[in-house]
PANUVEX-210143 format. One record per residue: residue number from 1; z negated, y, x of N, C-alpha, C in turn. Coordinates in steps of 0.2 Angstrom, whole numbers, plus 2048, in hexadecimal, padded with zeros to 3 digits. Last residue first. Example, Ala and Ser with C-alpha at 12.3 -4.5 7.8 and 13.67 -1.06 7.14 Angstrom:
PANUVEX-210143
2; 7DD; 7F5; 840; 7DC; 7FB; 844; 7D9; 800; 840
1; 7D9; 7E4; 842; 7D9; 7EA; 83E; 7D9; 7F0; 842
***
This chain:
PANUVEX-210143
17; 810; 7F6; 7E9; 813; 7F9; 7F1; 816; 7FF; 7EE
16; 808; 7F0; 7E1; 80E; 7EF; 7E1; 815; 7F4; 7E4
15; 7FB; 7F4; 7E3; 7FE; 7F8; 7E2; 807; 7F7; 7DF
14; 7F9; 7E8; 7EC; 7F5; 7EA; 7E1; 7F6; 7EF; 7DF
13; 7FF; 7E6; 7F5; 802; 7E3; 7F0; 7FD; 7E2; 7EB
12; 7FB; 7F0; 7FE; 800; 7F4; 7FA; 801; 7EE; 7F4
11; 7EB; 7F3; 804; 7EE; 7EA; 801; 7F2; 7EF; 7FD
10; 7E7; 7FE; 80F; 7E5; 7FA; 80B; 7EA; 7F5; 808
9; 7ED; 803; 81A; 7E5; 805; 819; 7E4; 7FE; 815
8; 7FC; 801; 818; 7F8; 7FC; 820; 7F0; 7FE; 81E
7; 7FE; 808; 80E; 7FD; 801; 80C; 7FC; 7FE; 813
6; 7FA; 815; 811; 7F7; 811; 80B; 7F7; 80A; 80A
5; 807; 816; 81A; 7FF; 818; 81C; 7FA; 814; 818
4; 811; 815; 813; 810; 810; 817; 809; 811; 819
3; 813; 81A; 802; 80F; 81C; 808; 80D; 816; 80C
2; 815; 812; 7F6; 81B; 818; 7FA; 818; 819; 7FF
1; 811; 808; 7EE; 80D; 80D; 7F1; 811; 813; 7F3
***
């Protein structure tokens, strides 16, 4: 993700953070 914002809104691990 890069963005801690984006990954407490939504699930970074289908991002693969």
């Amino acid at each position: 993700c890069g963005n801690i914002n984006f990954a407490r809104r939504s699930s970074c691990n289908r991002c693969g953070k």
